[in-house]
C-alpha positions in Angstrom: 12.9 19.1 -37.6 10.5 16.5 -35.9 12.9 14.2 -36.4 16.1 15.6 -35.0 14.2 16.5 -31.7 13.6 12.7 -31.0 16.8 11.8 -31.0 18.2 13.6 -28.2 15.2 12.3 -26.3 15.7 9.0 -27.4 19.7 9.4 -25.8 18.2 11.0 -22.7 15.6 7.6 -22.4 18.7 5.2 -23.0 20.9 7.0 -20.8 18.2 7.0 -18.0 17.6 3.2 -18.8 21.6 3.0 -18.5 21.5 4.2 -15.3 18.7 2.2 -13.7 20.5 -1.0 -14.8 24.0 0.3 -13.3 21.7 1.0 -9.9 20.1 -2.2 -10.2 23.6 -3.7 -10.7 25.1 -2.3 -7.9 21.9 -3.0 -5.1 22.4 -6.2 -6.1 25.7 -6.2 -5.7 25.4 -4.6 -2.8 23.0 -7.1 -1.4 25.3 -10.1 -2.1 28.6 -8.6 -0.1 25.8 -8.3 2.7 24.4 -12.3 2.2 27.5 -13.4 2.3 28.6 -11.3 5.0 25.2 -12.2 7.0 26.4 -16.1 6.4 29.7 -15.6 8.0 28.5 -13.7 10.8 25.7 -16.3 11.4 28.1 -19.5 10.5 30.7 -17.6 13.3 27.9 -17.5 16.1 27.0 -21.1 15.3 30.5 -22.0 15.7 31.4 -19.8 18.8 28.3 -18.1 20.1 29.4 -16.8 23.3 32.1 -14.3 23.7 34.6 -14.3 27.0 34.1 -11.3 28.9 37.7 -9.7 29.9 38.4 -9.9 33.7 39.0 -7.3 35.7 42.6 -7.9 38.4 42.0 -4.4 40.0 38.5 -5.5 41.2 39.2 -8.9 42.1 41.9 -7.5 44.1 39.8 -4.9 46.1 37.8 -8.3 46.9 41.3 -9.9 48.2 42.3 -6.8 50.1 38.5 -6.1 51.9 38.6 -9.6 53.0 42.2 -9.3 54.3 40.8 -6.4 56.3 38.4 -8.1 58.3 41.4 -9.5 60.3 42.0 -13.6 60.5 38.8 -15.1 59.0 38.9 -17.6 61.4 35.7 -19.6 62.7 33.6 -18.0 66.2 35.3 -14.9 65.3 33.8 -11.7 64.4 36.4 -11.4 61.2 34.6 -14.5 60.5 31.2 -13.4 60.7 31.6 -9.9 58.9 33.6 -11.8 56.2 30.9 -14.5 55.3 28.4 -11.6 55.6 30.6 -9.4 52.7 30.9 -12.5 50.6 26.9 -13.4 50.8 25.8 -9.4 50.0 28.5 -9.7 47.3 26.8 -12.3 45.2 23.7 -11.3 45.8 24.3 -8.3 43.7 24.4 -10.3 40.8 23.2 -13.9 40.8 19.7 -15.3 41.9 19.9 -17.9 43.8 22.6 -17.9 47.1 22.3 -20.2 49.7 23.7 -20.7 53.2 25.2 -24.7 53.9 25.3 -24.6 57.7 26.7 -27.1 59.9 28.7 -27.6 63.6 31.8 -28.7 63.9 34.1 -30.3 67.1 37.6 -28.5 66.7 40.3 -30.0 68.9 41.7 -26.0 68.7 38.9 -24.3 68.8 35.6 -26.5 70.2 32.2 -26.3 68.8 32.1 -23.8 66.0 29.9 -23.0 63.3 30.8 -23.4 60.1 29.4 -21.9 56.5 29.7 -23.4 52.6 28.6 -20.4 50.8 26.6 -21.5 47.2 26.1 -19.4 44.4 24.3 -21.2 41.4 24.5 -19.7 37.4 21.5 -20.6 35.2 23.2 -21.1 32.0 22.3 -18.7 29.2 20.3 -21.8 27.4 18.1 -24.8 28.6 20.1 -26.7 26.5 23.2 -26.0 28.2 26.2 -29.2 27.7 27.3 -28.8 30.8 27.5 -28.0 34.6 30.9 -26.9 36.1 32.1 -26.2 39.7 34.2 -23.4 41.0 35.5 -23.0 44.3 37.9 -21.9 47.0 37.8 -21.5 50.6 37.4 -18.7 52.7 38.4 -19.2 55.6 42.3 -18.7 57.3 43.9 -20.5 59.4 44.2 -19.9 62.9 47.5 -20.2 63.9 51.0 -19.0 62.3 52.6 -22.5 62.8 55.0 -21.6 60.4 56.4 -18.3 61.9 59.8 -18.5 63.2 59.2 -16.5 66.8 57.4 -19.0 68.6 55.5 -16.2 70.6 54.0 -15.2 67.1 52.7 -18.8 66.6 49.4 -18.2 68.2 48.0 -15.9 65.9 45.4 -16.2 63.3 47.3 -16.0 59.6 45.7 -12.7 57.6 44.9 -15.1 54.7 45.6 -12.0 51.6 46.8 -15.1 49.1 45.6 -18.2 51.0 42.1 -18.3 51.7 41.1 -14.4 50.2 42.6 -14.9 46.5 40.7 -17.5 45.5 37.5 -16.3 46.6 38.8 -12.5 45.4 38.9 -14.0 42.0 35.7 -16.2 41.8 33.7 -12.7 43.1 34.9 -11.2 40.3 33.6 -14.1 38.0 30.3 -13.8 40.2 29.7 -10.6 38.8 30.7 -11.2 35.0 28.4 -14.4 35.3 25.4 -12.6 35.9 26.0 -10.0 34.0 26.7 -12.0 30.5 25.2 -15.6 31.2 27.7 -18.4 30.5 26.7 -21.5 27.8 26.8 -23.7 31.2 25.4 -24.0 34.5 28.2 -23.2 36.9 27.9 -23.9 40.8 30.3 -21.6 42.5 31.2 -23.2 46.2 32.9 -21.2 49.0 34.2 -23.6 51.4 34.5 -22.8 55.5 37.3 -24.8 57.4 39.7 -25.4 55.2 42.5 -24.3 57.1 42.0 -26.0 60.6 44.4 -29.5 59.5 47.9 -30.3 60.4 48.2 -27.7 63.8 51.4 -29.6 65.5 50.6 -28.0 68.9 47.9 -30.2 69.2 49.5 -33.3 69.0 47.0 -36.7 68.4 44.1 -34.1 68.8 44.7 -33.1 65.8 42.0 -31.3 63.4 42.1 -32.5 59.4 41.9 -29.8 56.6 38.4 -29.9 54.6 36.3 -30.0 56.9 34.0 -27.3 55.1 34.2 -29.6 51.8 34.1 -33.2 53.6 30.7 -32.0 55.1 29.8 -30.6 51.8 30.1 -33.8 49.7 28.8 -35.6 52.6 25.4 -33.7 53.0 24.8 -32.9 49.5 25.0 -36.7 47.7 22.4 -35.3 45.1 25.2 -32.6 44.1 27.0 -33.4 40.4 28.8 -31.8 38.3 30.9 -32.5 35.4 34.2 -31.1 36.4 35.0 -28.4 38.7 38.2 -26.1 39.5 39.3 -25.2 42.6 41.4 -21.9 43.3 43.6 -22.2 46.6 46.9 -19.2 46.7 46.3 -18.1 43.1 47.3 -14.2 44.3 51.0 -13.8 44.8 53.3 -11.7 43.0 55.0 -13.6 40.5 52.5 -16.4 40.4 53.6 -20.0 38.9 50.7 -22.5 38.8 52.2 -26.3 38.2 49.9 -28.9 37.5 49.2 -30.8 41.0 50.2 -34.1 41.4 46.5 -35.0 42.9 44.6 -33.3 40.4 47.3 -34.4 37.6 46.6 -38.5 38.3 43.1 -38.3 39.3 41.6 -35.7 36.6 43.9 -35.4 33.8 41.1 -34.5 31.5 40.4 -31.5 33.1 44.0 -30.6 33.4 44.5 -30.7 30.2 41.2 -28.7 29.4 42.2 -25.7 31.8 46.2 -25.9 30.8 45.0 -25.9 26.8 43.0 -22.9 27.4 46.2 -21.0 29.4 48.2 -21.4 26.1 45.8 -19.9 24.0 45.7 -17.0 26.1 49.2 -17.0 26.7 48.7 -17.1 30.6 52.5 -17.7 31.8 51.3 -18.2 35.6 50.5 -21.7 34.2 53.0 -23.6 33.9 53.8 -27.6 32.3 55.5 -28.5 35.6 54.3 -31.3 37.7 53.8 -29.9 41.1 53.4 -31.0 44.6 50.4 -33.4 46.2 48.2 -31.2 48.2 45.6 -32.3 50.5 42.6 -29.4 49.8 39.0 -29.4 49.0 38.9 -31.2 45.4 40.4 -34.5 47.0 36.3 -35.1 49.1 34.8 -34.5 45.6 37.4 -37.2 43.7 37.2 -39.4 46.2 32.9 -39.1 45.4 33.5 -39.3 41.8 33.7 -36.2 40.9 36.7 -34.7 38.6 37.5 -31.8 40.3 41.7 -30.2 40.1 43.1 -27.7 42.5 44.9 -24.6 41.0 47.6 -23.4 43.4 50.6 -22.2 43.7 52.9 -23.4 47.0 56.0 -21.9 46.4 54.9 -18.8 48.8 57.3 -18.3 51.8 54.5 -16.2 54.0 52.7 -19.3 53.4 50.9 -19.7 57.3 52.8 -16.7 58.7 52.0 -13.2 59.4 53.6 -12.2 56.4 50.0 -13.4 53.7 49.1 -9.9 53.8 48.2 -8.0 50.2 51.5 -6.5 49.5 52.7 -9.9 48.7 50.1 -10.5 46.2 49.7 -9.1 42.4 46.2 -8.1 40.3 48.2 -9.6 37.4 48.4 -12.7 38.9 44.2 -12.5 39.9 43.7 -11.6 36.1 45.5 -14.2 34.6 44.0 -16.8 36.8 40.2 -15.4 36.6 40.6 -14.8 32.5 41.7 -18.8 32.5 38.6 -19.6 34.5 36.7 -17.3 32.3 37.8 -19.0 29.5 37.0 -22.4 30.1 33.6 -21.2 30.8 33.1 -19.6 27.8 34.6 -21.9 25.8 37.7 -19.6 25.0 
């Protein structure tokens, strides 16, 4: 009787000793799936370690239409004043260092005026960043309507929704993202004033040039380098087509071919493999210093310098394809 009792103990020990191995089996199992998963997860952040945020159009837009608000953003105007005022407490929210570039300028239009470059810089999310890139636009608007067809109309300042507000619409809504999720580069973001003073045919030989906010810029800042920089000039209308400009096309190719490879890959159809016009704006002072810097615009926009740049003419879809572009070059998208 002794000896039939050990036996069923003796199955209970082997089948207790079965089941320890089969647990022992399976944490180990267990452990590998998660090794190897740990390796890919780790071997993916070595290969892409920052993410691009998404970009939101419908906030970059409220940006383009409280500008538009302030009336003709033109220099020694109140519009002016208010607007540079919104655009400094707007970065301030979110990045940490925003200065003020001051300077006086001569206007054959206007006379002695004041004019402000607005600088935002990023610290990049690393001290070993790769990399420093510029973004910019200009926030000013012209004027004058030279290019309304009622002469009597032709005096008045332009509203500015897609030239002059878009731009900086779009770059306030990378302002916030930046500080918020802190890019792999340094980026210097660059509001230019008195873009929009150039070309005014009432004047006749006293004539103002466009750039004068960037010219003085460049001029005053020598020390100032970057790798590359983008600039975003009438990046808001509805139905937007961005062809690569002629300038920016000869005289920065690299960078062209950096921002149109990204626009692919997010399928961004406002880009498109067109050559487009030469346009005299603020990355040509920057070129001409060395610096490779390409313009982003679209001029095929009839309400270009008329009354008609107001916000209904211009498209959050066309903001959020241009600012998820930018974003993704920064990211590295």
């Amino acid at each position: 009787m002794g000896q039939g009792k050990r036996k069923p103990e003796a199955r209970a020990a082997a089948r207790k000793a079965n089941s320890a191995r089969e647990t022992r089996a399976r944490a180990l199992r267990l452990g590998g799936l998660l090794l190897i998963l740990g390796s890919g997860l780790l071997l993916l952040f070595l290969i892409r370690p920052f993410s691009t945020p998404s970009f939101d159009g419908g906030r970059a837009f409220q940006h383009l239409v409280a500008q538009y608000r302030f009336g003709p953003r033109v220099p020694g105007t109140e519009a002016h004043s208010g607007c540079l005022e919104y655009i400094l407490r707007e970065l301030e929210k979110y990045l940490p260092e925003v200065r003020r570039h001051s300077f006086r300028y001569q206007s054959a239009l206007l006379g002695w005026v004041e004019g402000t470059n607005i600088r935002a810089s990023v610290p990049a999310a690393s001290r070993d960043f790769k990399e420093r890139v510029m973004l910019c636009a200009h926030w000013d608007s012209r004027p004058v309507a030279d290019r309304e067809t009622e002469p009597s109309r032709r005096s008045l300042g332009v509203p500015g929704a897609n030239d002059g507000a878009s731009g900086v619409a779009v770059l306030l809504e990378v302002a916030r993202i930046l500080g918020k999720t802190p890019p792999p580069v340094k980026v210097e973001i660059v509001f230019f004033d008195m873009e929009d003073l150039g070309g005014l045919p009432l004047l006749g030989a006293l004539q103002d040039p466009f750039c004068v906010g960037s010219s003085r810029f460049v001029k005053e800042h020598p020390e100032f380098r970057v790798d590359f920089g983008i600039l975003l000039d009438m990046v808001g209308k509805k139905n937007l087509r961005i062809p690569k400009e002629a300038i920016s096309l000869e005289r920065a190719p690299h960078v062209v071919d950096r921002v149109w490879k990204v626009a692919r890959r997010l399928n961004a159809r406002a880009f498109v493999e067109d050559t487009g016009p030469a346009v005299m704006d603020d990355h040509v002072p920057f070129l001409e210093s060395g610096i490779p810097v390409i313009n982003l615009i679209d001029m095929e926009y009839p309400a270009w310098h008329t009354l008609q740049d107001t916000p209904d003419r211009c498209s959050e879809e066309s903001l959020r394809q241009v600012g998820e572009v930018v974003l993704g070059v920064i990211y590295g998208s």
